[in-house]
N, C-alpha and C positions, 0 to 999 in steps of 0.2 A: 207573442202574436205570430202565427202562422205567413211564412212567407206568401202566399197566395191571398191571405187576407190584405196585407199590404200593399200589394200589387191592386187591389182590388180597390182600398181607398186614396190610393196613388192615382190611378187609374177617373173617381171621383173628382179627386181635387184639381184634376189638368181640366176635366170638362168644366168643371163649374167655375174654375179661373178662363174659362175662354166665355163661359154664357158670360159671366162678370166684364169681359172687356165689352164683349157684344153689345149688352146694357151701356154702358161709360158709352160707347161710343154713338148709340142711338139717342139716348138721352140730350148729348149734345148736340147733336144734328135737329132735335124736334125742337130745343131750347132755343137752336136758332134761326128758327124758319121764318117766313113772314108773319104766320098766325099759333100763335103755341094752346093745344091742348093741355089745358092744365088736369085735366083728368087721367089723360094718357099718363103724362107724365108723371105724375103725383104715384101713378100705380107702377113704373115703369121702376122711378127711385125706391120705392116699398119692397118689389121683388130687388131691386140690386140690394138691399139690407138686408134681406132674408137669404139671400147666396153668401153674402160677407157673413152673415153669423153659421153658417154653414160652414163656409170655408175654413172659418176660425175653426170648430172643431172640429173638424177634419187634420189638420195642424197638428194641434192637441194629440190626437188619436195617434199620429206619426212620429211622435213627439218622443225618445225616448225617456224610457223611466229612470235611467241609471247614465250620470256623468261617462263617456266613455276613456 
């Protein structure tokens, strides 16, 4: 793989581990408010499983093929 590709889903995987803390950390904050949308949140945890399966193959892709 092409150093610039790498750079590129390196580059991926730092944002999408910062939207992921983003989520973790709003989720909590709406979980413990006086009145919880469970709408919101029900959608809120949906996209953080949709970044973790992303992230995971993202990993994958970084992943070398060969023990070094």
């Amino acid at each position: 793989m092409p150093l610039t590709d790498i750079r590129t889903l390196q580059m991926q995987l730092l944002e999408l581990e910062a939207e992921h803390r983003e989520l973790d950390h709003l989720i909590e904050t709406l979980d413990q408010g006086p009145t919880t949308d469970e709408l919101a949140l029900r959608r809120l945890k949906k996209r953080k499983l949709v970044l973790k399966d992303r992230l995971n193959q993202l990993t994958e892709q970084l992943r070398p093929n060969e023990p070094a």
